[in-house]
N, CA, C and O of each residue as an XYZ file, in Angstrom:
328
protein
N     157.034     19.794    103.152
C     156.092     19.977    104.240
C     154.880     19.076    103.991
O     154.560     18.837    102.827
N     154.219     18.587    104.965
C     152.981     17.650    104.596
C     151.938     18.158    104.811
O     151.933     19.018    105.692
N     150.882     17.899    104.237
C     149.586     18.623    103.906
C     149.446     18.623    105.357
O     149.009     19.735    105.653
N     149.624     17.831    106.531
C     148.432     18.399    107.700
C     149.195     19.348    108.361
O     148.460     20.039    109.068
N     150.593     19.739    108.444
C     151.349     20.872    108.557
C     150.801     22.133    107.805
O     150.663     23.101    108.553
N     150.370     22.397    106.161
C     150.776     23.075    105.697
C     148.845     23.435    105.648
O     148.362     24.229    104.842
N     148.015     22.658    106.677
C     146.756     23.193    106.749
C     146.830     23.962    107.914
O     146.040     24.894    107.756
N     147.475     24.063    109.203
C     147.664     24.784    109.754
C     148.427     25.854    109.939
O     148.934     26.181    111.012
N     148.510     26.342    109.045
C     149.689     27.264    108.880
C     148.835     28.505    108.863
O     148.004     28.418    107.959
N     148.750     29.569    109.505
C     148.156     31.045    109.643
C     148.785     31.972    108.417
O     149.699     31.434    107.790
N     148.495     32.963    108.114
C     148.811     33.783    107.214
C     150.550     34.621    107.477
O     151.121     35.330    106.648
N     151.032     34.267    108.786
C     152.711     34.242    109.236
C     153.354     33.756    108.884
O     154.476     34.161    108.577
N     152.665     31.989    108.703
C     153.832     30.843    108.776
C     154.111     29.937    109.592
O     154.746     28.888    109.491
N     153.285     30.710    110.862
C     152.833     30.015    112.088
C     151.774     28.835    112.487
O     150.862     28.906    111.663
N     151.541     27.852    113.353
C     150.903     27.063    113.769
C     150.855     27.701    115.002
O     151.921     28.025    115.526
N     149.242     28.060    115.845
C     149.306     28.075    116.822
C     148.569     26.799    117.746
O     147.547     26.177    117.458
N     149.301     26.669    118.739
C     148.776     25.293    119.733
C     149.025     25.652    120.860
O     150.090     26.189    121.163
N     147.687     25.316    122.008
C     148.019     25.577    123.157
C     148.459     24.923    124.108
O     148.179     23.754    124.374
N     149.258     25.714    124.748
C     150.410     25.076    125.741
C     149.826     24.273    126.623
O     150.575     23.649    127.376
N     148.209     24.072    126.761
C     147.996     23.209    127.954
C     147.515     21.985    127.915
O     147.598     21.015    128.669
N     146.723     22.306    126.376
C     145.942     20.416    126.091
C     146.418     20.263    124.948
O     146.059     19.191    124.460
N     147.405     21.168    123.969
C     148.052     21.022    123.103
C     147.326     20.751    121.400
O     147.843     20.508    120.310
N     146.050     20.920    121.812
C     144.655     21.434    120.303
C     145.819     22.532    119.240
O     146.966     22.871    119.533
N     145.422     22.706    118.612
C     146.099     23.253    117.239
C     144.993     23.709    116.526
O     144.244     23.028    115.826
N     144.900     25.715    116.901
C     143.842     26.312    116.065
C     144.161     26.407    114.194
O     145.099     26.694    113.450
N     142.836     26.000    114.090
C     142.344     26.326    112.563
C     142.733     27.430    111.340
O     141.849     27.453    110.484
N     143.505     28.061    111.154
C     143.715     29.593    110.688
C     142.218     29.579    110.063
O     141.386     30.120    110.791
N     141.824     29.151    109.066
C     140.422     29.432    108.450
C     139.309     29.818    108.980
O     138.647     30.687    108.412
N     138.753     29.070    110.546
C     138.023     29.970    111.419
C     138.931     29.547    113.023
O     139.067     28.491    113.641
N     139.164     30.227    113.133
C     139.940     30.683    114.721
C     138.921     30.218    116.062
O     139.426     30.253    117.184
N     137.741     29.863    115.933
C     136.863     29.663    117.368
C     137.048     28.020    117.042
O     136.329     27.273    117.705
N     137.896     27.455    116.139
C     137.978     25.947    115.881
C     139.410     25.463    115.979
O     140.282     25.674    115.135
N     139.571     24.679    117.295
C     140.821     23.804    117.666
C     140.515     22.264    117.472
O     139.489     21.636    117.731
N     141.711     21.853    116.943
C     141.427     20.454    116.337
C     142.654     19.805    117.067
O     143.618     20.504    117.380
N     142.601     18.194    117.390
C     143.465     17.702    117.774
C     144.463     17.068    117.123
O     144.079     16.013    116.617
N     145.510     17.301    116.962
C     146.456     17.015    116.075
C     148.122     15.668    116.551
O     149.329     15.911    116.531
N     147.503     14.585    116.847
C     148.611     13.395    117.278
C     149.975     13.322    116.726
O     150.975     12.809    117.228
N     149.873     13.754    115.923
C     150.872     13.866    114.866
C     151.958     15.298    115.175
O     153.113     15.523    114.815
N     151.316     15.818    115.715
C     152.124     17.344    115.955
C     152.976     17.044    117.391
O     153.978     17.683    117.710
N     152.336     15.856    118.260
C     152.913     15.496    119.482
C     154.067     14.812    119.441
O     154.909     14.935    120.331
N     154.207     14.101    118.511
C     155.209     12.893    118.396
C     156.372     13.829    117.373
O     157.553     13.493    117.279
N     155.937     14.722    116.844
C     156.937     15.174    116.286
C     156.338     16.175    115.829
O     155.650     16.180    114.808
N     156.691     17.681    117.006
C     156.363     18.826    116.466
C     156.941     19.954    115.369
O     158.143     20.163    115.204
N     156.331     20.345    114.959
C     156.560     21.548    113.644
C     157.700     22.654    114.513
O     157.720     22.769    115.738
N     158.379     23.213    113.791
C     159.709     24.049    114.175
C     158.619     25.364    114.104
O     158.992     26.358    114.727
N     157.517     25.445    113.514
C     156.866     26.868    113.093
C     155.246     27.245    114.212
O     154.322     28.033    114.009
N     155.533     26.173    115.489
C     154.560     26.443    116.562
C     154.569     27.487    117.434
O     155.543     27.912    118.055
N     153.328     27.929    117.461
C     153.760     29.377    118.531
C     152.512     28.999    119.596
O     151.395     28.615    119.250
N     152.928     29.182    120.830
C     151.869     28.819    122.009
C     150.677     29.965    122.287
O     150.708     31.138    121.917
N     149.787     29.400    122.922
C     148.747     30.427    123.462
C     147.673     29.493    124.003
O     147.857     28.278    123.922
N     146.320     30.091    124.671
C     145.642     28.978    125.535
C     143.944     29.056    124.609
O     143.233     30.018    124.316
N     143.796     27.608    124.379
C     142.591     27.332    123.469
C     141.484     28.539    124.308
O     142.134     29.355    124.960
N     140.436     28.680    124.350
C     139.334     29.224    125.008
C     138.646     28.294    126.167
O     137.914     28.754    127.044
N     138.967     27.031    126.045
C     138.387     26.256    126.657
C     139.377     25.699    127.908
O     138.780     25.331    128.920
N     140.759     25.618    127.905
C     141.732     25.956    128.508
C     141.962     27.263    130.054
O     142.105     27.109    131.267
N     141.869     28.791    128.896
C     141.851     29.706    129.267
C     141.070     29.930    130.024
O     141.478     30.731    130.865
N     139.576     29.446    130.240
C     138.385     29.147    130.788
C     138.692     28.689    132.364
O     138.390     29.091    133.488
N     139.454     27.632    131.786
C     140.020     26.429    133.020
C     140.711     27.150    134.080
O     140.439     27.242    135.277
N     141.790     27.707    133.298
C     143.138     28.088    134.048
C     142.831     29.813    134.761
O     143.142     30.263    135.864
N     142.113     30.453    133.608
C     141.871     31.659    134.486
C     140.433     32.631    134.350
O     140.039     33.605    133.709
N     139.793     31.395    135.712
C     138.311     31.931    135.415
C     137.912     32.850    136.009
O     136.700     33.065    136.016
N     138.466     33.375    136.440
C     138.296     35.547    137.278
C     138.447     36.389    135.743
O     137.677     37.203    135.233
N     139.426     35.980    135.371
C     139.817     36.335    133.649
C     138.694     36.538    132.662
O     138.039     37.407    132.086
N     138.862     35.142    132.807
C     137.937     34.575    131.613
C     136.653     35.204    131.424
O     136.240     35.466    130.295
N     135.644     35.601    133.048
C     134.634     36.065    133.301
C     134.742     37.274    133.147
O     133.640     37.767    132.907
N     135.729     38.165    133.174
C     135.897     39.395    132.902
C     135.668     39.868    131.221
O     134.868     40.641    130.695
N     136.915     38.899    130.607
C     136.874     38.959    129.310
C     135.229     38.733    128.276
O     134.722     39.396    127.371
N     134.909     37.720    128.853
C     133.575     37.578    128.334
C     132.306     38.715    128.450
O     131.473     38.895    127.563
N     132.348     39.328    129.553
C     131.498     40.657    130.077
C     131.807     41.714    128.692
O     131.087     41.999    127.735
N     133.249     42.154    129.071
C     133.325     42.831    127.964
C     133.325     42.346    126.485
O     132.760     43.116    125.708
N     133.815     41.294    125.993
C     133.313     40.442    124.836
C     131.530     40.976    124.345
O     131.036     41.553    123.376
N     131.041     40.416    125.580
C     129.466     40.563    125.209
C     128.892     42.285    125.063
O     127.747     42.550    124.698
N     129.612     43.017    125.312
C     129.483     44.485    124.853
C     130.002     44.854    123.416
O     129.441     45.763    122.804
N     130.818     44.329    122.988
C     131.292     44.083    121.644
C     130.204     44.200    120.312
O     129.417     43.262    120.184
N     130.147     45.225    119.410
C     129.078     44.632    118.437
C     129.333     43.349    117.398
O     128.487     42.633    116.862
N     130.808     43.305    117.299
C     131.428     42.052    116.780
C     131.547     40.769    117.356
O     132.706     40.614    117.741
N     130.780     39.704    117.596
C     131.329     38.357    118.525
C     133.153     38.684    118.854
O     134.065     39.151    118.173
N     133.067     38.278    119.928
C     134.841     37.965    120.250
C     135.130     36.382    119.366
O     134.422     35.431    119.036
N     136.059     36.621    119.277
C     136.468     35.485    119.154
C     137.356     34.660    120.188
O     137.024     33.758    120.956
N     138.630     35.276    119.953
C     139.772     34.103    121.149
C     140.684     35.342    121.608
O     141.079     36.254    120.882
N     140.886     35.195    122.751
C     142.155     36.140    123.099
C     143.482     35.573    122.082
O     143.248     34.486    121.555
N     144.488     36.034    121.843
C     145.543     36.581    121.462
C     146.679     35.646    121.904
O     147.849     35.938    121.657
């Protein structure tokens, strides 16, 4: 496995990247998606999809505005939906 594979790897085994601009979150802090060229041309067998925050924003902003309302009631920052 090569180190920029085996930096994204979550505590599963997993890489998550989102299905729409295709960023590849951080396991170490999760509010950080990085762009990864290398994952395009030849992706990892161990990717699991979901939508960056900035994405999710895009695609579903009735959502998004909802989620954040309650987020901001939270005594913990949110981080990313799921």
């Amino acid at each position: 496995m090569t180190p920029i594979r085996e930096r994204y790897h979550n505590e599963h085994g997993l890489i998550a990247q989102c299905c729409r601009c295709h960023m590849v979150r951080r396991p170490e802090d999760p509010t950080t998606w990085d762009e990864v060229p290398a994952f395009l041309s030849d992706p990892p067998d161990e990717l699991t999809h979901g939508l960056c925050p900035t994405c999710f924003h895009e695609a579903y902003p009735e959502l998004a505005a909802r989620y954040d309302a309650w987020a901001a009631t939270r005594i913990a920052p949110a981080l990313v939906l799921p």
